[in-house]
N, C-alpha and C positions, 0 to 999 in steps of 0.2 A: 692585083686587086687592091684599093681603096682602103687603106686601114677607117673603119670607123669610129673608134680611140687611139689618136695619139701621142703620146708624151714627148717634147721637144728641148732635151736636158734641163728638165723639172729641179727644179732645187724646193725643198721644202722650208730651207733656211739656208743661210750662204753659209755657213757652217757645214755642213752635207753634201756628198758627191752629187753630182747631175744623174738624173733618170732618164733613158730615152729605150719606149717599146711603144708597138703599136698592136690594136688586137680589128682582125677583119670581121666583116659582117659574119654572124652568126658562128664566131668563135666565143671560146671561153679562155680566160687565162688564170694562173693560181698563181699568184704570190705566196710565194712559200719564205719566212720570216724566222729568225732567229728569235725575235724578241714580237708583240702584236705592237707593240704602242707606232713605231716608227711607220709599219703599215695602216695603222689608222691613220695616223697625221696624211699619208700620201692620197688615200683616199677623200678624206677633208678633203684637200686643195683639188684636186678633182672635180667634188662634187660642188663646192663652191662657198666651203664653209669656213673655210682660212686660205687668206693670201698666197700666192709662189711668191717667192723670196727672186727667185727667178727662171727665165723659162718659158714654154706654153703648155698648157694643153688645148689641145684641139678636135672636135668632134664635128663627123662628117665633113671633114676641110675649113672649119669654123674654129677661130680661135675665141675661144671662151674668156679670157681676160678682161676683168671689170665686172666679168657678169655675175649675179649673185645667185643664189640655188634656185627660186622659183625661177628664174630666165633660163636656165641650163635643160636641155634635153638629158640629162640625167637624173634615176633613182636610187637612192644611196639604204641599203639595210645597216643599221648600225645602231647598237647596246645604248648609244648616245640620243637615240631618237623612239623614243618609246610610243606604244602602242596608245592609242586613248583609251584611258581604260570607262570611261563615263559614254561609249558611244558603242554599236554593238556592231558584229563582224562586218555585217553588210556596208553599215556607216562608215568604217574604220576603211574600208574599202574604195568607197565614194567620195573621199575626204579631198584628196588630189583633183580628181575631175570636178567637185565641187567650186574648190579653188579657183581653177581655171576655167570656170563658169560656162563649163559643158553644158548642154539640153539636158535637162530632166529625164527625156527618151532615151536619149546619146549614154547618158551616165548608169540609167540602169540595166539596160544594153552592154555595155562593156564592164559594168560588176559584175552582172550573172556572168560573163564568160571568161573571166579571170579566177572567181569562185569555182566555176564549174574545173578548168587549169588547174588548181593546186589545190582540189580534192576540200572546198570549204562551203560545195553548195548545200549543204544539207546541214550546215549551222550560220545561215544568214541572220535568225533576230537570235543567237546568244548572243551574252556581252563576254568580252573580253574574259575575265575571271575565272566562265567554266572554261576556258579550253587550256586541255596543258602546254607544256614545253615547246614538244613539237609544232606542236599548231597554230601556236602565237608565233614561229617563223615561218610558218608558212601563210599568217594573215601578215606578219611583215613584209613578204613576198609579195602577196597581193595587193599592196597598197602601194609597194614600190612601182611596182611591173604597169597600174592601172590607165595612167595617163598616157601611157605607148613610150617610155624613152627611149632614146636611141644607145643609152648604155645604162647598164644596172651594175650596183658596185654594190658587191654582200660583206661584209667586215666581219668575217668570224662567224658566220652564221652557226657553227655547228656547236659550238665552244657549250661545253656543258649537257647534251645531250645525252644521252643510254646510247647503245651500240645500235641496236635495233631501229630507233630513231632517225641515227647518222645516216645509216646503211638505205632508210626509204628517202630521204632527204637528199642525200645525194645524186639519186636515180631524177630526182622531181629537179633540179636545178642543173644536171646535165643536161635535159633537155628542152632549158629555158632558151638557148641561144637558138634552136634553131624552129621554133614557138614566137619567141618577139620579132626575130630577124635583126636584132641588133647583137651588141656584145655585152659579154658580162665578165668581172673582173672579182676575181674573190679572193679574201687574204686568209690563213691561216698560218700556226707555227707548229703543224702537225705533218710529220713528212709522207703518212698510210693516208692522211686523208685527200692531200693535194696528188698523190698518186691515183685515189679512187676514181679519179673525174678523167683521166687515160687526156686530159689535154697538156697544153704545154705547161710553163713552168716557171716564173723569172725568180730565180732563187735570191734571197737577200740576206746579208750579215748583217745588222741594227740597221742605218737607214744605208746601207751600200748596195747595190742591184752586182751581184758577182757575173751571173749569166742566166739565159733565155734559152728554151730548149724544149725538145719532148722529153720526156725520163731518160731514155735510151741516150740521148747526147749530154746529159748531165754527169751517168754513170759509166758511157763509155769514153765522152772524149772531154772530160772534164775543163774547163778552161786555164784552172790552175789547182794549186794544190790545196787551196783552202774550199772548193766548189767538191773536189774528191772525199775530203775530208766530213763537209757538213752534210752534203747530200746522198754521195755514196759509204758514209759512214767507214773512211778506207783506216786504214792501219798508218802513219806516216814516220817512215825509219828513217834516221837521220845519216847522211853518208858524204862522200867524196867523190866526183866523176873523174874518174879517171881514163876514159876516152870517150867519143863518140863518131859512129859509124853509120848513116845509112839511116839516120835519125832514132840510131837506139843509143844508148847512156851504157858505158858500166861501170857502176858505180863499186867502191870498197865500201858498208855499213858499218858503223861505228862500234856492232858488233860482231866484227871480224869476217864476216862472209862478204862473197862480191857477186852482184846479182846481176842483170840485164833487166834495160825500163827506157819506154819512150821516151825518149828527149821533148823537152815542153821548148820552143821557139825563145833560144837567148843560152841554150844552157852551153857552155865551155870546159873542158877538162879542167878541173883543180877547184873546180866551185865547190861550197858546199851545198849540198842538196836533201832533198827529202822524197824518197822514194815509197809511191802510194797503194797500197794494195786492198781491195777490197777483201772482208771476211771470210765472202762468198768463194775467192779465187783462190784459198789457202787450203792445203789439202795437207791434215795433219797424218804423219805417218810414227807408227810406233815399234822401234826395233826391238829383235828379242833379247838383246844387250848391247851394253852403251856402245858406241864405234861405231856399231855394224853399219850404220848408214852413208860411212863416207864421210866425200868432203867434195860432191860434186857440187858446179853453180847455180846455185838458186836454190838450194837447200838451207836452212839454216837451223842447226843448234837450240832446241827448248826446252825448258820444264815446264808441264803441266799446270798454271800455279790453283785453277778449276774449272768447275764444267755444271753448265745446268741444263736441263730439259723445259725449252721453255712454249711447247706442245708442237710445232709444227715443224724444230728445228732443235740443234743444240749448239750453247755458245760453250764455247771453248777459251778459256784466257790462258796464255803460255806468256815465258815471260824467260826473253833472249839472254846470252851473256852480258851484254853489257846492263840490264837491267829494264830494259825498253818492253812494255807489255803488247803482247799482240794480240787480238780478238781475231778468233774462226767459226764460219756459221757449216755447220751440215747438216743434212737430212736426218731423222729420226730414229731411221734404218740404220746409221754408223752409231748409234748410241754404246758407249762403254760400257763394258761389264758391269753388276750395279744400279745402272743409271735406269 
């Protein structure tokens, strides 16, 4: 299928690695960001409101370079582009198709049904001022979405919301993509909330794109160890490969124990390495005096250093011989004595 946004090693400044993802008709993609600023600048160049340094983007097999945002089949939601507050929902709505000097028929026609879409028909002559939080992105929504683009780009839409808010908000812009029949690209640096939306994922360190993926390929087959790290929130112990077999590693840890771990593509006995383990995959056990547990492989050596309840789970920090802190997440159900 046709990506109908594509990035073709986007640079946003030459200073910056290249970006290249594409999103198909009536998907959704999450930029999921370390930092927002870097994800806004990419979004800009997208929508056409600063230069690529170098690069394309391209929509519907169209490259977009030179053109400026009223020429762009894109709408862009973003903190940088505020609502009119002197014009009332309906207006604020009509503003784009105004521009683009739709029919009068045509225009009010396609407000009532974008109104009616994201739940604002029944405040068409407020002005801007009564409606709260949520609602002023969902008239941003609507004013983006009004003139039909062929991709909408949300920039943090959620950012400062209530929970309650997030949670109906996201329901209404997951099923924007397949409502326009175009794509929609949204950034956040919240990792619950680019999960909420069950689409894919392009995970980024400041302006660096690490990897592209469902959840499930970020958390299980991570690309490298900094992807395991930011996204799967892993544990990373510093060690020594001392063979590899079959594309498994055994590594010696720096503190003392020697475990078994995927081999990432390039890894050689003697390297040093960083083996990554998720919170979720550590299963803390507690002997009824110190020894008892051996010194089989893959065990290793902790102290407790605490533990909190933090409702749906409990974290656990231990903290190995060599001084290396570990996080373990479990069920509510294994909660310690106490707790």
């Amino acid at each position: 299928m046709t990506a109908v946004l594509r990035l073709e090693a986007l640079r946003v400044t030459v200073h910056v690695p290249p970006v290249s993802l594409g999103v198909e008709p009536g998907g959704l993609l999450c930029l999921l960001g370390t930092r927002p600023e870097p994800l806004s600048d990419l979004l800009d160049v997208i929508a056409g409101h600063r230069p690529a340094a170098l690069g394309r983007v391209c929509v519907e097999e169209r490259a977009l370079g030179g053109l400026g945002p009223p020429a762009r089949p894109v709408g862009l939601v973003s903190p940088r582009d505020p609502l009119f507050g002197h014009l009332s929902v309906r207006d604020n709505v009509a503003f784009s198709l105004r521009a683009r000097r739709r029919s009068p028929a045509e225009t009010a026609a396609r407000v009532g049904q974008v109104m009616a879409m994201l739940g604002l028909d029944g405040l068409a002559d407020r002005p801007v001022a009564a409606l709260d939080a949520a609602y002023r992105v969902r008239l941003m929504l609507a004013r983006a979405v009004a003139f039909g683009p062929a991709v909408l780009l949300l920039d943090d839409p959620l950012a400062g919301l209530e929970p309650g808010a997030v949670a109906a908000l996201t329901r209404v812009i997951a099923r924007l993509p397949s409502m326009l029949g175009g794509a929609v690209v949204l950034s956040t640096t919240r990792r619950e909330e680019a999960l909420a939306f069950g689409a894919p994922i392009a995970l980024f360190d400041g302006p660096s794109l690490l990897q592209t993926g469902t959840a499930a390929d970020l958390l299980d087959n991570p690309g490298d160890d900094g992807v395991a790290v930011l996204f799967g929130e892993a544990n990373a112990l510093r060690g020594v490969v001392t063979d590899i077999a079959d594309d498994l590693a055994q590594v010696h840890l720096s503190c003392g124990a020697d475990v078994e771990a995927r081999a990432m593509p390039g890894l050689e006995p003697g390297v040093l390495c960083r083996v990554c383990i998720r919170p979720d995959r550590i299963a803390p056990l507690f002997p009824s005096r110190p020894g008892a547990m051996g010194e089989d492989e893959g065990t290793l050596a902790a102290h407790l250093a605490d533990a909190a309840h933090l409702g749906t789970r409990l974290r656990l920090r231990f903290r190995l011989a060599d001084g290396t802190e570990v996080t373990a997440h479990r069920p509510p159900i294994a909660a310690l004595p106490g707790m």
